[in-house]
ROTI-488502 format. One record per residue (C-alpha): residue number from 1; residue in one letter; x, y, z. Coordinates in nm, 3 decimals. Each point is the difference from the previous one (the first is absolute). Example, Ala and Ser with C-alpha at 12.3 -4.5 7.8 and 13.67 -1.06 7.14 Angstrom:
<atom n="1" res="A" u="1.230" v="-0.450" w="0.780"/>
<atom n="2" res="S" u="0.137" v="0.344" w="-0.066"/>
end
This chain:
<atom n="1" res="X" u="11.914" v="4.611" w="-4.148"/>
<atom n="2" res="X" u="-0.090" v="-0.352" w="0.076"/>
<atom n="3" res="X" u="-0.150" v="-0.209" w="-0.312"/>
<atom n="4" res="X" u="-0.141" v="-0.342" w="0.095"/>
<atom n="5" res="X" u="-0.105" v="-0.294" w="-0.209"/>
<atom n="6" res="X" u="-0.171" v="-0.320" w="0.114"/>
<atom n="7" res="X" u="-0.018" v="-0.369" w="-0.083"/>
<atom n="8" res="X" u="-0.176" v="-0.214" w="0.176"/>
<atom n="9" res="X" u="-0.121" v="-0.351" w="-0.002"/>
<atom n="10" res="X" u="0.318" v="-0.128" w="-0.244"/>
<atom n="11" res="X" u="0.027" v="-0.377" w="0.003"/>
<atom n="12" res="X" u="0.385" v="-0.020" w="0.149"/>
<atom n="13" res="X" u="0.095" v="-0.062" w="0.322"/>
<atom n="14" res="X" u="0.103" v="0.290" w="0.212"/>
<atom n="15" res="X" u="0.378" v="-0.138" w="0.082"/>
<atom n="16" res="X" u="0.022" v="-0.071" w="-0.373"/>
<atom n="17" res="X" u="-0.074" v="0.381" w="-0.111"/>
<atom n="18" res="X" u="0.192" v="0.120" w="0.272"/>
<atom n="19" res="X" u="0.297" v="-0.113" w="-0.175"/>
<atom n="20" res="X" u="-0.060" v="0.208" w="-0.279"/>
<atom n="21" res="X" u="-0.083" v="0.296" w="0.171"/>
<atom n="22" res="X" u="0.300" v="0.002" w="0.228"/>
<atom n="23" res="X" u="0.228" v="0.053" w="-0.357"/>
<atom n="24" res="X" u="-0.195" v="0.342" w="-0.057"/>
<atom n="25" res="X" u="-0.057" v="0.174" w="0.320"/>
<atom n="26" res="X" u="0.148" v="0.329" w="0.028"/>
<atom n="27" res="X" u="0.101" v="0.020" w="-0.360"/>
<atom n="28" res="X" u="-0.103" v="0.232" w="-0.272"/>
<atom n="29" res="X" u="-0.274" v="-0.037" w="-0.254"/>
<atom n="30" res="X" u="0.200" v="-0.070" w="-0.288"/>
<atom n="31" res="X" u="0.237" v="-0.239" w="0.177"/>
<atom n="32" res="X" u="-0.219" v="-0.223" w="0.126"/>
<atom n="33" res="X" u="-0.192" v="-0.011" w="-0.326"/>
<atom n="34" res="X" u="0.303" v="-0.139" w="-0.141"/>
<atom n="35" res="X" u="0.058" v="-0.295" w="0.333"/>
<atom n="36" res="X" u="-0.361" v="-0.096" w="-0.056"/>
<atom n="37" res="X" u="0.029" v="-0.009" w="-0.365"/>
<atom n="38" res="X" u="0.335" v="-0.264" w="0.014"/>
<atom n="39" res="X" u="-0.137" v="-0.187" w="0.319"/>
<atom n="40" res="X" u="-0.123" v="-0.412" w="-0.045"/>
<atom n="41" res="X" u="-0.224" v="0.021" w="0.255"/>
<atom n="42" res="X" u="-0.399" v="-0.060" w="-0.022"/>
<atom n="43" res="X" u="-0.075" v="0.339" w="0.214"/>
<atom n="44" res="X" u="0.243" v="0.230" w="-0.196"/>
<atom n="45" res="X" u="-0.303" v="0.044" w="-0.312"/>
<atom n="46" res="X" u="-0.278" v="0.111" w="0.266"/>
<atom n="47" res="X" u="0.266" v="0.220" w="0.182"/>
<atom n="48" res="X" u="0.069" v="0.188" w="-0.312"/>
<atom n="49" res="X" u="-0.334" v="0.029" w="-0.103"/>
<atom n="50" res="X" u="-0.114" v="0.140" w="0.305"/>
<atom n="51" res="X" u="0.349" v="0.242" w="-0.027"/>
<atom n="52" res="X" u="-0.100" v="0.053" w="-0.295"/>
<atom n="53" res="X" u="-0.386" v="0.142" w="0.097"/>
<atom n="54" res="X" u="0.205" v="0.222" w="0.291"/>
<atom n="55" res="X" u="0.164" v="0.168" w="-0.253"/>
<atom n="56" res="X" u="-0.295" v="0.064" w="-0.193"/>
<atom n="57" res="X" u="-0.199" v="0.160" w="0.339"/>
<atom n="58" res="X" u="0.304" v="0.238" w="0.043"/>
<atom n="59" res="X" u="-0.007" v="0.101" w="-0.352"/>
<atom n="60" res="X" u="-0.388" v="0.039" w="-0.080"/>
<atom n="61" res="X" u="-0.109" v="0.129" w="0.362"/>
<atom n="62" res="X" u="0.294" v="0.193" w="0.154"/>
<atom n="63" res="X" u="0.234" v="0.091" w="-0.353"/>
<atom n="64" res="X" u="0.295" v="-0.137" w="0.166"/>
<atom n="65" res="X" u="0.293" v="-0.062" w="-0.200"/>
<atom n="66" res="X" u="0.129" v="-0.445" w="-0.077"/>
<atom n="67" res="X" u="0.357" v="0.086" w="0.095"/>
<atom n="68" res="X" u="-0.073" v="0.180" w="0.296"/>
<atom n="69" res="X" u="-0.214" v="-0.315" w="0.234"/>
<atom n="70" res="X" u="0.165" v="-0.299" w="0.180"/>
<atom n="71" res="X" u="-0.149" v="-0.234" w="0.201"/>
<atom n="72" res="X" u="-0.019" v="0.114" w="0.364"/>
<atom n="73" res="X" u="-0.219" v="-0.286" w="0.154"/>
<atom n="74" res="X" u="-0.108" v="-0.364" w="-0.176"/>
<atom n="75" res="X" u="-0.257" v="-0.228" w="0.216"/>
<atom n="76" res="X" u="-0.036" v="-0.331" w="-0.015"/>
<atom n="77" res="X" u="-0.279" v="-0.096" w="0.231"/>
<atom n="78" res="X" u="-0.192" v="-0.359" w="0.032"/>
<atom n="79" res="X" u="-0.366" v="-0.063" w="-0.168"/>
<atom n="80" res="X" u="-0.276" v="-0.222" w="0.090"/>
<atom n="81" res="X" u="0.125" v="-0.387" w="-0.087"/>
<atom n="82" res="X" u="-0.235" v="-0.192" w="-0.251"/>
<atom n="83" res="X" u="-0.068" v="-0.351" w="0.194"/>
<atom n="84" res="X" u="0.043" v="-0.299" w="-0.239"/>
<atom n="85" res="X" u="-0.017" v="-0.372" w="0.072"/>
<atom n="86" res="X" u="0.182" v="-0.260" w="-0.096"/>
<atom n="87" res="X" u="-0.082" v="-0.377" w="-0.006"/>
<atom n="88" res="X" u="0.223" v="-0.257" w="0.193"/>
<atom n="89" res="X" u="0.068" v="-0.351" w="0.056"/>
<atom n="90" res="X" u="-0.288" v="-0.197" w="0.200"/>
<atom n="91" res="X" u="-0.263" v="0.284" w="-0.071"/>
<atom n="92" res="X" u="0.119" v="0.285" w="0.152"/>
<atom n="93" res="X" u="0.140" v="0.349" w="-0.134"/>
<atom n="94" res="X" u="0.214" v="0.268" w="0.092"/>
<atom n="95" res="X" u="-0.044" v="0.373" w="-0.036"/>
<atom n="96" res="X" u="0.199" v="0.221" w="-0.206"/>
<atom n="97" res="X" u="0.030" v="0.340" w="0.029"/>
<atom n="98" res="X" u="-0.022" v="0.222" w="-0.303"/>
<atom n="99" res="X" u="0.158" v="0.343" w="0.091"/>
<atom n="100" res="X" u="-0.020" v="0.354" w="-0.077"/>
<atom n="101" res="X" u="0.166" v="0.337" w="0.014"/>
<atom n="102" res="X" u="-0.077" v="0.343" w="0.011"/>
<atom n="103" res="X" u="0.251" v="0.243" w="-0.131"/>
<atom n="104" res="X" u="0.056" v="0.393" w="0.082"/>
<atom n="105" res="X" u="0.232" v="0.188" w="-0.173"/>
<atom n="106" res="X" u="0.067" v="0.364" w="0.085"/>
<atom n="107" res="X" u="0.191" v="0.227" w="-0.243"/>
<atom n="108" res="X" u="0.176" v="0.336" w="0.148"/>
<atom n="109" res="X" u="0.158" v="0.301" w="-0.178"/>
<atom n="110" res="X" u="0.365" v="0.050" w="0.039"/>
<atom n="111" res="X" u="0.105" v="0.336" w="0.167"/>
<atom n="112" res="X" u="0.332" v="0.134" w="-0.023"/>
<atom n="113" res="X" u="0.124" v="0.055" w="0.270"/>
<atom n="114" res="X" u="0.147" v="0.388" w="0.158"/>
<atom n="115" res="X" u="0.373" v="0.058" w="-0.015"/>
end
C-alpha cells in the first residue's frame, strides 16, 4: 500500500533539495532517518519532517508497522519563483529569482518475496 506525504511551497531551490533526496531514495524508513538526522545540509530538517509525517499516515490510517516501509519514490519538482528586484549602478535593477520546491514522498510496504 502506497502512503504519500506532501510539501509544497519550501523556500530551497529544487537542485539544492535534490541533493538530499538522492542520499535516501530506495532506502528503508529507519535508515534514512538516521542519513537525514547526520546530514549538514539546509533541506535534510524539512525532508525528515515530512518523513517523519509519512510515517505517521501509515501508522494512524493504514496500522502499518515503522520497520516494515522504505522509500519507494521521492519528488523533487519546481514551484512558482518569487520575483525580487534589486537596485544597480546608474538607476537600474536586476531581478532575482526566489525559488521554490514541492516535495512528494511515497512510502511502500516491504513484501517478502516467494522461494
Amino acid at each position: 500500500m502506497l502512503i504519500t506525504a506532501k510539501l509544497r511551497y519550501l523556500r530551497i531551490a529544487p537542485r539544492k533539495v535534490r541533493l538530499v533526496a538522492d542520499l535516501i531514495r530506495g532506502k528503508k524508513v529507519e535508515e534514512a532517518q538516521n542519513i537525514l538526522n547526520f546530514t549538514v545540509k539546509r533541506a535534510a530538517k524539512p525532508l525528515l519532517k515530512l518523513l517523519k509525517s509519512a510515517i505517521a499516515n501509515a501508522k494512524n490510517n493504514f496500522q502499518l508497522e515503522e520497520s516494515n516501509l522504505y522509500i519507494s519514490k521521492i519528488l523533487v519538482d519546481e514551484g512558482p519563483k518569487y520575483k525580487r528586484w534589486r537596485a544597480r549602478a546608474r538607476g537600474r535593477a536586476d531581478q532575482i529569482q526566489k525559488k521554490t520546491s514541492h516535495l512528494t514522498l511515497v512510502l511502500d510496504e516491504i513484501t517478502k518475496k516467494p522461494k
